[in-house]
C-alpha positions as CSV (number, residue, x, y, z in Angstrom):
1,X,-45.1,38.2,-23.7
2,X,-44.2,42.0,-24.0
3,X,-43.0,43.8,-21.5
4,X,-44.7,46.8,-20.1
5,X,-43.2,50.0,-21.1
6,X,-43.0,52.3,-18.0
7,X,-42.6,56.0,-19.0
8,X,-40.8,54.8,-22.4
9,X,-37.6,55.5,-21.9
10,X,-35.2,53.2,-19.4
11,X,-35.8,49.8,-18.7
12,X,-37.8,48.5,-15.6
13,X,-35.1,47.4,-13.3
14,X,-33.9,51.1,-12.4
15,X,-36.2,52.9,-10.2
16,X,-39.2,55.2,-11.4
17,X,-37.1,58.2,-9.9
18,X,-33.8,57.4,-12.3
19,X,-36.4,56.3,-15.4
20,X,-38.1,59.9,-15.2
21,X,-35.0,61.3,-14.3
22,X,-32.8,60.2,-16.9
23,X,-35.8,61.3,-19.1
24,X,-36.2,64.8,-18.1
25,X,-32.6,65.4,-18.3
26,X,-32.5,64.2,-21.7
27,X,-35.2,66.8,-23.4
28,X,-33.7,69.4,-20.6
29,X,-30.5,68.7,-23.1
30,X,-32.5,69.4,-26.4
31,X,-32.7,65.7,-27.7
32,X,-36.4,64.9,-29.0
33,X,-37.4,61.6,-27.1
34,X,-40.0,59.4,-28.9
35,X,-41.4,56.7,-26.5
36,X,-43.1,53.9,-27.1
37,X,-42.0,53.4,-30.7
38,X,-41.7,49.7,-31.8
39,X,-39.2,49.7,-35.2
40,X,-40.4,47.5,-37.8
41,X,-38.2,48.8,-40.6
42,X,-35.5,51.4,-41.5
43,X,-35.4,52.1,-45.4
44,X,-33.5,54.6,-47.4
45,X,-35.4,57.0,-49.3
46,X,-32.9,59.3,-51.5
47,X,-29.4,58.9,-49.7
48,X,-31.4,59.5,-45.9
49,X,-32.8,56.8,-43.5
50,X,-36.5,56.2,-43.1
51,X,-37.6,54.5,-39.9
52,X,-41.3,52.7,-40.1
53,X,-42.8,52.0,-36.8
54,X,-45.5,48.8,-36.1
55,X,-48.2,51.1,-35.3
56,X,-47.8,52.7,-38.8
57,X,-45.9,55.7,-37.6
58,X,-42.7,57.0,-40.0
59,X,-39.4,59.4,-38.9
60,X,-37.7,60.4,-41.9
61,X,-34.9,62.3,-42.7
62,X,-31.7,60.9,-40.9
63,X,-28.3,60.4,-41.8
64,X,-27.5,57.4,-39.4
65,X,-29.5,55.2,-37.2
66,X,-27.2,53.6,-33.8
67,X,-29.8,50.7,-33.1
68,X,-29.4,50.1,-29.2
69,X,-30.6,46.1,-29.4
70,X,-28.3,44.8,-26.8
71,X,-25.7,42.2,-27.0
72,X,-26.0,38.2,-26.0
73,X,-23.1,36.4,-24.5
74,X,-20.0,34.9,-27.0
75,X,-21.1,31.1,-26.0
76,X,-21.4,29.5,-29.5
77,X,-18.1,28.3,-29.8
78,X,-17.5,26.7,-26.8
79,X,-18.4,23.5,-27.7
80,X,-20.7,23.4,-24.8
81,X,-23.3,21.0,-26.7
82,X,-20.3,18.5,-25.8
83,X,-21.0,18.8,-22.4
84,X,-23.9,18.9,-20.2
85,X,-23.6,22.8,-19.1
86,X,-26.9,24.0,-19.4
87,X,-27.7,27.6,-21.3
88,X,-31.2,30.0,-21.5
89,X,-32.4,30.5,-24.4
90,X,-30.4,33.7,-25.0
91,X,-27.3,31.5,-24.6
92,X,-25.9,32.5,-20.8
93,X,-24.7,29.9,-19.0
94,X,-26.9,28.9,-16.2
95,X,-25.0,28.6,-13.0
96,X,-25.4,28.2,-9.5
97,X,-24.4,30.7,-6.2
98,X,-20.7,29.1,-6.7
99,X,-20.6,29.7,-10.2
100,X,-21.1,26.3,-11.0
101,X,-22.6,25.0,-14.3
102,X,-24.7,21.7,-14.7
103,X,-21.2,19.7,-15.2
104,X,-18.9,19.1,-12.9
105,X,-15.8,20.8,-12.9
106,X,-16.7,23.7,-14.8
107,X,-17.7,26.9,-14.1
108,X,-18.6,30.3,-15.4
109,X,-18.5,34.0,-14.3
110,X,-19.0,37.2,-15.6
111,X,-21.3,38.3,-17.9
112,X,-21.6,34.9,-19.5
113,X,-23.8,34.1,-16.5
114,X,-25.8,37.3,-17.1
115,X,-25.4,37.8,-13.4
116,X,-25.0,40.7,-12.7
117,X,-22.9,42.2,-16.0
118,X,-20.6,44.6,-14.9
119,X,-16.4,44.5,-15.0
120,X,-16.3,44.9,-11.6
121,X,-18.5,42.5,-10.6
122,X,-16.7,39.7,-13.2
123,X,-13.5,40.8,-11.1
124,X,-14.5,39.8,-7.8
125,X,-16.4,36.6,-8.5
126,X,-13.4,35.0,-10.1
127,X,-11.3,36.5,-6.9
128,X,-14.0,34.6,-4.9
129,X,-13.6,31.6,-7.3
130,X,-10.3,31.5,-7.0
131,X,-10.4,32.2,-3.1
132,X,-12.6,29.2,-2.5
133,X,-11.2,26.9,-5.3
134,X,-7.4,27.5,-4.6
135,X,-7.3,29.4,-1.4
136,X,-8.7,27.0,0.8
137,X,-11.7,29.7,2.0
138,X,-14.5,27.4,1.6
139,X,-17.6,29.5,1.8
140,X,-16.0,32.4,-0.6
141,X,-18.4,33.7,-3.2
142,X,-19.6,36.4,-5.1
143,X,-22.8,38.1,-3.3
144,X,-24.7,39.6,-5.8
145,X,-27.1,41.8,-3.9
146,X,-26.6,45.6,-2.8
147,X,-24.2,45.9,-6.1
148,X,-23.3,49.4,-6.5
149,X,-23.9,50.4,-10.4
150,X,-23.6,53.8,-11.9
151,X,-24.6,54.9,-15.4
152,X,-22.5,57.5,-16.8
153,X,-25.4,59.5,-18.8
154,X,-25.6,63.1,-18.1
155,X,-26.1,64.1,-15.3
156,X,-24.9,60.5,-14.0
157,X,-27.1,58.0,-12.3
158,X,-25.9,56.3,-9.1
159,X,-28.4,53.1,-7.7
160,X,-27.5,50.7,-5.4
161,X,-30.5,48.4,-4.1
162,X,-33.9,47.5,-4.6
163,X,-36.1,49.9,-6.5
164,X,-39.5,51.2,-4.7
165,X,-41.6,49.2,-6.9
166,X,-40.0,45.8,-6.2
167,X,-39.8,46.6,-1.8
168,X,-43.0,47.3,-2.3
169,X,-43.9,43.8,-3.8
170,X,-41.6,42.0,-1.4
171,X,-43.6,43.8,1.3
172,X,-47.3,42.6,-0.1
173,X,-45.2,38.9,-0.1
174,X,-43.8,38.7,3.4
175,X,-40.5,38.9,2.2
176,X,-39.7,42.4,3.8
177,X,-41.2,43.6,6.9
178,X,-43.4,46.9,7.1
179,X,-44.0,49.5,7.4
180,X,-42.1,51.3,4.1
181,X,-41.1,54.9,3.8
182,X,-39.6,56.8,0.6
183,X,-37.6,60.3,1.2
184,X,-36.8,61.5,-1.3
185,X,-35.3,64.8,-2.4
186,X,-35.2,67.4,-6.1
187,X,-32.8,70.1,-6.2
188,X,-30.6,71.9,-8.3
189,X,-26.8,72.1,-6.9
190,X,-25.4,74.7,-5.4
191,X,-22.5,75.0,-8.0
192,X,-25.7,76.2,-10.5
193,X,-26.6,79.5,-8.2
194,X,-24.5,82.4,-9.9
195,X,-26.5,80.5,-13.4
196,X,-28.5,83.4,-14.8
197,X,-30.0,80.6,-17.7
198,X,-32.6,78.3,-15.8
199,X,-32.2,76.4,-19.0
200,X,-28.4,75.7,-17.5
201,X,-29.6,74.6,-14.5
202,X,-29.5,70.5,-14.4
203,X,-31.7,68.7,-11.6
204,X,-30.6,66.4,-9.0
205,X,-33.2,63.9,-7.8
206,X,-32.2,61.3,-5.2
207,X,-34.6,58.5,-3.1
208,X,-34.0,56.3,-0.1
209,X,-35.8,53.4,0.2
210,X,-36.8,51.7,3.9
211,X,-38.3,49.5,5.4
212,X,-39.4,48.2,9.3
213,X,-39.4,49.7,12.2
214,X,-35.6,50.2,12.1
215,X,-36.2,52.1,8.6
216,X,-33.8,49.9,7.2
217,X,-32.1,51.3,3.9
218,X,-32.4,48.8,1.0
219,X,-32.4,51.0,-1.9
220,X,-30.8,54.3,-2.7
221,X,-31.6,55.7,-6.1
222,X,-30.5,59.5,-7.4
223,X,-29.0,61.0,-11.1
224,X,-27.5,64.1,-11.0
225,X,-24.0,66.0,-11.3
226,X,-21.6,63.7,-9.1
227,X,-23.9,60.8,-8.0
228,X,-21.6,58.2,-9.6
229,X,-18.7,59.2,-7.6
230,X,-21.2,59.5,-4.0
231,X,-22.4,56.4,-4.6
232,X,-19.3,54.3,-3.5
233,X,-19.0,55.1,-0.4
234,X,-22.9,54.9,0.7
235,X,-23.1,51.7,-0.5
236,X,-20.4,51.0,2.0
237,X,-22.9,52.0,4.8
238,X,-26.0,49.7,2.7
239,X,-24.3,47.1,2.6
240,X,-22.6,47.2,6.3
241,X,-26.9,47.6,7.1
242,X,-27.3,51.4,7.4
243,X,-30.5,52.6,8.4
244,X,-32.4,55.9,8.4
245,X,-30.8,56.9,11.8
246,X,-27.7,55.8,10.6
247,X,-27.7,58.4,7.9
248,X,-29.5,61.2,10.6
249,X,-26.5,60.8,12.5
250,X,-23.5,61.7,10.4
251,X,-22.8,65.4,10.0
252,X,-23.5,66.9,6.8
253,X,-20.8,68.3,4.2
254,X,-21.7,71.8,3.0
255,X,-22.1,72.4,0.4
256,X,-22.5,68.8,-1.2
257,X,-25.0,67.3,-3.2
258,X,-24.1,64.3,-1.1
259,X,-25.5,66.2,1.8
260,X,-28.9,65.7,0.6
261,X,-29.1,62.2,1.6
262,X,-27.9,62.8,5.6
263,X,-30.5,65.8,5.9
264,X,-33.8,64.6,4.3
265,X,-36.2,65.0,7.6
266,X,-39.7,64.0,6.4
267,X,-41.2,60.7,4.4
268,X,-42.8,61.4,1.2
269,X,-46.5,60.5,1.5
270,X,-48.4,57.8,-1.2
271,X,-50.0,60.9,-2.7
272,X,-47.2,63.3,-2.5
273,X,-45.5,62.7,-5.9
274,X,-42.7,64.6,-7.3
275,X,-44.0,65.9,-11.2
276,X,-41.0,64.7,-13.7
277,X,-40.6,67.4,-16.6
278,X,-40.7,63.8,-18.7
279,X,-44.3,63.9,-19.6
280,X,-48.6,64.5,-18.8
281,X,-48.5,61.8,-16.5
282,X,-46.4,60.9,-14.2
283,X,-47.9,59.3,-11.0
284,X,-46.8,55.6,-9.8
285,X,-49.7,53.0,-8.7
286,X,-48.6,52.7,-4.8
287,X,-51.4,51.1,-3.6
Protein backbone atom coordinates (compact mmCIF):
# COMPACT_ATOMS: atom_id res chain seq x y z
CA UNK A 1 0.00 0.00 0.00
CA UNK A 2 1.61 3.54 -0.62
CA UNK A 3 1.86 5.91 1.69
CA UNK A 4 0.26 9.24 1.53
CA UNK A 5 2.55 11.98 0.63
CA UNK A 6 1.78 14.98 2.91
CA UNK A 7 3.20 18.24 1.40
CA UNK A 8 6.10 16.12 -0.45
CA UNK A 9 8.87 16.72 1.27
CA UNK A 10 9.52 15.00 5.02
CA UNK A 11 8.14 11.98 6.10
CA UNK A 12 4.78 11.72 8.17
CA UNK A 13 6.07 11.06 11.63
CA UNK A 14 7.40 14.79 12.11
CA UNK A 15 4.65 17.30 12.60
CA UNK A 16 2.95 19.30 9.70
CA UNK A 17 4.61 22.55 11.33
CA UNK A 18 8.44 20.90 10.86
CA UNK A 19 7.22 19.13 7.30
CA UNK A 20 6.25 22.75 5.92
CA UNK A 21 8.92 24.18 7.81
CA UNK A 22 11.77 22.36 6.79
CA UNK A 23 10.25 22.92 3.28
CA UNK A 24 10.01 26.60 3.25
CA UNK A 25 13.42 26.92 4.49
CA UNK A 26 14.76 24.89 1.92
CA UNK A 27 13.52 27.10 -1.33
CA UNK A 28 14.11 30.24 1.15
CA UNK A 29 17.84 28.73 0.64
CA UNK A 30 17.58 28.63 -3.31
CA UNK A 31 17.34 24.69 -3.67
CA UNK A 32 14.51 23.84 -6.34
CA UNK A 33 12.23 21.18 -4.49
CA UNK A 34 10.33 18.75 -6.65
CA UNK A 35 7.55 16.82 -4.66
CA UNK A 36 5.90 14.12 -5.32
CA UNK A 37 8.26 12.63 -7.93
CA UNK A 38 8.39 8.69 -7.90
CA UNK A 39 12.06 7.68 -9.76
CA UNK A 40 11.75 4.96 -12.01
CA UNK A 41 15.09 5.29 -13.76
CA UNK A 42 18.31 7.46 -13.87
CA UNK A 43 20.21 7.07 -17.35
CA UNK A 44 23.15 8.76 -18.75
CA UNK A 45 22.64 10.76 -21.73
CA UNK A 46 26.15 12.18 -23.03
CA UNK A 47 28.48 12.13 -19.77
CA UNK A 48 25.19 13.77 -17.57
CA UNK A 49 22.45 11.93 -15.57
CA UNK A 50 18.90 11.70 -16.70
CA UNK A 51 16.25 11.00 -14.06
CA UNK A 52 12.73 9.38 -15.55
CA UNK A 53 9.88 9.69 -13.22
CA UNK A 54 6.69 6.93 -13.10
CA UNK A 55 4.29 9.51 -14.15
CA UNK A 56 6.47 10.03 -17.37
CA UNK A 57 8.11 13.15 -16.11
CA UNK A 58 12.16 13.57 -17.02
CA UNK A 59 15.11 16.05 -15.06
CA UNK A 60 18.02 16.12 -17.10
CA UNK A 61 21.17 17.58 -17.00
CA UNK A 62 23.07 16.55 -13.67
CA UNK A 63 26.37 15.64 -12.80
CA UNK A 64 25.50 13.37 -9.71
CA UNK A 65 22.49 11.87 -8.20
CA UNK A 66 22.81 11.09 -3.92
CA UNK A 67 19.75 8.64 -3.85
CA UNK A 68 18.31 9.09 -0.12
CA UNK A 69 16.67 5.28 0.02
CA UNK A 70 17.33 4.59 3.55
CA UNK A 71 19.35 1.95 5.10
CA UNK A 72 18.02 -1.67 6.67
CA UNK A 73 19.59 -3.18 9.71
CA UNK A 74 23.14 -5.41 9.25
CA UNK A 75 21.12 -8.81 10.40
CA UNK A 76 22.07 -11.22 7.60
CA UNK A 77 25.02 -12.62 9.09
CA UNK A 78 23.97 -13.37 12.31
CA UNK A 79 22.98 -16.71 11.84
CA UNK A 80 19.73 -15.85 13.27
CA UNK A 81 17.81 -18.55 11.06
CA UNK A 82 19.67 -20.85 13.62
CA UNK A 83 17.62 -19.62 16.25
CA UNK A 84 14.14 -18.79 16.84
CA UNK A 85 14.63 -14.72 17.03
CA UNK A 86 12.00 -13.51 15.02
CA UNK A 87 12.66 -10.54 12.27
CA UNK A 88 10.07 -8.05 10.04
CA UNK A 89 10.28 -8.32 6.84
CA UNK A 90 12.87 -5.48 6.48
CA UNK A 91 15.13 -7.70 8.76
CA UNK A 92 14.94 -5.80 12.48
CA UNK A 93 14.83 -7.81 15.12
CA UNK A 94 11.48 -7.93 16.81
CA UNK A 95 11.77 -7.49 20.46
CA UNK A 96 9.89 -6.87 23.40
CA UNK A 97 9.81 -3.71 26.15
CA UNK A 98 13.00 -5.58 27.76
CA UNK A 99 14.73 -5.92 24.62
CA UNK A 100 13.99 -9.39 24.41
CA UNK A 101 13.83 -11.38 21.14
CA UNK A 102 11.60 -14.58 20.62
CA UNK A 103 14.53 -16.86 22.18
CA UNK A 104 15.55 -16.89 25.34
CA UNK A 105 18.63 -15.43 26.38
CA UNK A 106 19.08 -13.16 23.69
CA UNK A 107 18.44 -9.86 23.14
CA UNK A 108 18.76 -6.84 20.89
CA UNK A 109 19.04 -2.93 21.15
CA UNK A 110 19.59 -0.18 19.08
CA UNK A 111 18.74 0.38 15.78
CA UNK A 112 18.62 -3.31 15.08
CA UNK A 113 15.22 -3.14 16.82
CA UNK A 114 14.28 -0.15 14.66
CA UNK A 115 13.08 1.29 17.96
CA UNK A 116 13.71 4.23 18.12
CA UNK A 117 17.21 4.70 15.93
CA UNK A 118 19.16 7.20 17.33
CA UNK A 119 22.94 6.85 19.25
CA UNK A 120 21.66 8.13 22.09
CA UNK A 121 18.88 6.14 22.50
CA UNK A 122 21.11 2.68 21.68
CA UNK A 123 23.27 4.17 24.71
CA UNK A 124 20.76 4.08 27.32
CA UNK A 125 18.85 0.94 26.50
CA UNK A 126 21.97 -1.23 26.82
CA UNK A 127 22.75 1.05 30.25
CA UNK A 128 19.12 -0.16 31.13
CA UNK A 129 19.95 -3.73 29.91
CA UNK A 130 22.84 -3.90 31.67
CA UNK A 131 21.14 -2.15 34.82
CA UNK A 132 18.43 -4.74 35.03
CA UNK A 133 20.45 -7.80 33.75
CA UNK A 134 23.64 -7.23 35.92
CA UNK A 135 22.75 -4.61 38.33
CA UNK A 136 20.20 -6.20 40.14
CA UNK A 137 17.43 -3.13 39.17
CA UNK A 138 14.68 -5.31 38.11
CA UNK A 139 12.19 -3.03 36.41
CA UNK A 140 15.20 -1.03 34.42
CA UNK A 141 14.40 -0.27 30.82
CA UNK A 142 14.59 1.86 28.05
CA UNK A 143 11.25 4.12 27.80
CA UNK A 144 10.86 4.99 24.43
CA UNK A 145 8.25 7.81 24.58
CA UNK A 146 8.89 11.74 24.90
CA UNK A 147 12.50 10.94 23.07
CA UNK A 148 14.02 14.22 22.42
CA UNK A 149 15.31 14.15 18.54
CA UNK A 150 16.78 16.98 16.63
CA UNK A 151 17.50 17.16 12.92
CA UNK A 152 20.49 19.13 12.12
CA UNK A 153 19.03 20.72 8.66
CA UNK A 154 19.17 24.34 8.36
CA UNK A 155 17.77 26.09 10.34
CA UNK A 156 17.63 22.89 12.77
CA UNK A 157 14.53 21.08 13.80
CA UNK A 158 14.02 20.25 17.46
CA UNK A 159 10.64 17.68 18.27
CA UNK A 160 10.09 15.95 21.15
CA UNK A 161 6.42 14.21 21.42
CA UNK A 162 3.43 13.40 19.64
CA UNK A 163 2.74 15.39 16.45
CA UNK A 164 -0.86 17.30 16.27
CA UNK A 165 -2.15 14.86 13.81
CA UNK A 166 -1.57 11.68 15.89
CA UNK A 167 -3.14 13.60 19.58
CA UNK A 168 -5.68 14.35 17.60
CA UNK A 169 -6.44 10.69 16.60
CA UNK A 170 -5.71 9.40 20.16
CA UNK A 171 -8.28 12.02 21.22
CA UNK A 172 -11.18 10.69 18.52
CA UNK A 173 -9.94 6.98 20.25
CA UNK A 174 -10.20 7.69 23.99
CA UNK A 175 -6.78 7.34 24.38
CA UNK A 176 -6.16 11.10 25.37
CA UNK A 177 -8.55 13.18 27.15
CA UNK A 178 -10.02 16.53 25.59
CA UNK A 179 -10.26 19.10 25.10
CA UNK A 180 -6.88 19.82 22.63
CA UNK A 181 -5.22 23.16 22.10
CA UNK A 182 -2.27 24.04 19.54
CA UNK A 183 -0.17 27.47 20.25
CA UNK A 184 1.85 27.92 18.15
CA UNK A 185 4.25 30.77 17.19
CA UNK A 186 6.25 32.23 13.48
CA UNK A 187 8.88 34.72 13.90
CA UNK A 188 12.11 35.76 12.66
CA UNK A 189 14.90 36.13 15.56
CA UNK A 190 15.99 38.92 16.96
CA UNK A 191 19.70 38.35 15.91
CA UNK A 192 18.09 38.99 12.12
CA UNK A 193 16.83 42.90 12.98
CA UNK A 194 19.98 45.09 11.78
CA UNK A 195 19.32 42.39 8.27
CA UNK A 196 18.60 44.93 5.57
CA UNK A 197 18.01 41.56 2.93
CA UNK A 198 14.56 39.96 3.94
CA UNK A 199 15.95 37.34 1.80
CA UNK A 200 18.57 36.85 4.94
CA UNK A 201 16.03 36.61 7.19
CA UNK A 202 15.38 32.68 8.24
CA UNK A 203 11.97 31.82 10.07
CA UNK A 204 11.40 30.23 13.24
CA UNK A 205 8.21 28.30 13.74
CA UNK A 206 7.58 26.44 16.96
CA UNK A 207 4.07 24.46 18.24
CA UNK A 208 2.98 23.09 21.60
CA UNK A 209 0.74 20.47 21.65
CA UNK A 210 -2.03 19.90 24.76
CA UNK A 211 -4.35 18.23 25.85
CA UNK A 212 -7.16 18.15 29.05
CA UNK A 213 -8.20 20.37 31.20
CA UNK A 214 -4.66 20.65 32.79
CA UNK A 215 -3.41 21.52 29.06
CA UNK A 216 -1.04 18.88 29.36
CA UNK A 217 2.09 19.23 26.97
CA UNK A 218 2.62 16.06 24.85
CA UNK A 219 4.22 17.44 21.89
CA UNK A 220 6.54 20.34 21.18
CA UNK A 221 7.54 20.78 17.66
CA UNK A 222 9.74 24.01 16.18
CA UNK A 223 12.80 24.41 13.37
CA UNK A 224 14.65 27.38 13.39
CA UNK A 225 18.24 28.89 14.37
CA UNK A 226 19.07 27.10 17.82
CA UNK A 227 16.07 24.76 18.41
CA UNK A 228 18.31 21.77 18.55
CA UNK A 229 20.23 23.06 21.35
CA UNK A 230 16.59 24.42 23.33
CA UNK A 231 15.17 21.34 22.97
CA UNK A 232 17.13 19.46 25.75
CA UNK A 233 16.18 21.03 28.37
CA UNK A 234 12.28 21.41 27.66
CA UNK A 235 12.03 18.00 27.17
CA UNK A 236 13.23 17.86 30.72
CA UNK A 237 10.00 19.68 31.75
CA UNK A 238 7.79 17.10 29.04
CA UNK A 239 8.85 14.49 30.30
CA UNK A 240 8.86 15.43 34.27
CA UNK A 241 4.78 16.31 32.98
CA UNK A 242 4.91 20.09 32.21
CA UNK A 243 1.85 21.63 31.30
CA UNK A 244 0.77 24.93 29.76
CA UNK A 245 0.84 26.69 33.18
CA UNK A 246 3.92 25.20 33.82
CA UNK A 247 5.56 26.96 30.89
CA UNK A 248 3.31 30.47 31.84
CA UNK A 249 5.04 30.45 34.94
CA UNK A 250 8.75 30.60 34.32
CA UNK A 251 10.21 33.97 33.51
CA UNK A 252 11.18 34.58 30.10
CA UNK A 253 14.92 35.05 28.71
CA UNK A 254 15.18 38.14 26.52
CA UNK A 255 16.02 38.09 23.98
CA UNK A 256 15.80 34.25 23.16
CA UNK A 257 14.13 32.33 20.64
CA UNK A 258 13.49 30.04 23.50
CA UNK A 259 11.41 32.65 24.99
CA UNK A 260 8.72 32.06 22.51
CA UNK A 261 7.60 29.02 24.01
CA UNK A 262 7.07 30.59 27.87
CA UNK A 263 5.08 33.73 26.35
CA UNK A 264 2.66 32.27 23.70
CA UNK A 265 -0.80 33.68 25.40
CA UNK A 266 -3.59 32.60 23.03
CA UNK A 267 -4.59 28.96 21.28
CA UNK A 268 -4.61 28.83 17.70
CA UNK A 269 -8.09 28.27 16.42
CA UNK A 270 -9.19 25.05 13.86
CA UNK A 271 -9.41 27.77 11.15
CA UNK A 272 -6.62 29.92 12.04
CA UNK A 273 -3.78 28.32 9.96
CA UNK A 274 -0.39 29.65 9.68
CA UNK A 275 0.32 29.97 5.43
CA UNK A 276 3.92 27.97 4.91
CA UNK A 277 5.98 29.77 1.95
CA UNK A 278 6.09 25.70 0.81
CA UNK A 279 3.27 25.82 -1.53
CA UNK A 280 -0.77 26.77 -2.95
CA UNK A 281 -2.11 24.84 -0.38
CA UNK A 282 -1.31 24.46 2.79
CA UNK A 283 -4.30 23.82 5.24
CA UNK A 284 -4.50 20.60 7.56
CA UNK A 285 -7.96 18.53 7.77
CA UNK A 286 -8.71 19.20 11.72
CA UNK A 287 -11.90 18.08 11.85
Amino acid sequence: KKKKQRNGIIRNLFDRLVQCGVHEALLHSGADVITGADIAAIEKKEDLLLLKCQDKREFKGYDCVIYAVGRGPLSTELGLEHTSVKQDKRGFIITNEWEETHQKGIYALGDVNNKVPLTPVAIRAGRKWADRVFGSIKDAKMEYDLVPSVIFSHPPIGTIGLTEEHVREQVKNKKLPEPIKIYETHFRDLKYGMYSNQSEKVMTHMKLVCVGKEEKIVGLHMIGDGCDESLQGFAVAIKMGATKEDFDNITAIHPTAAEELVTIKVARGDEDNYSYNCGPDQKVDLK
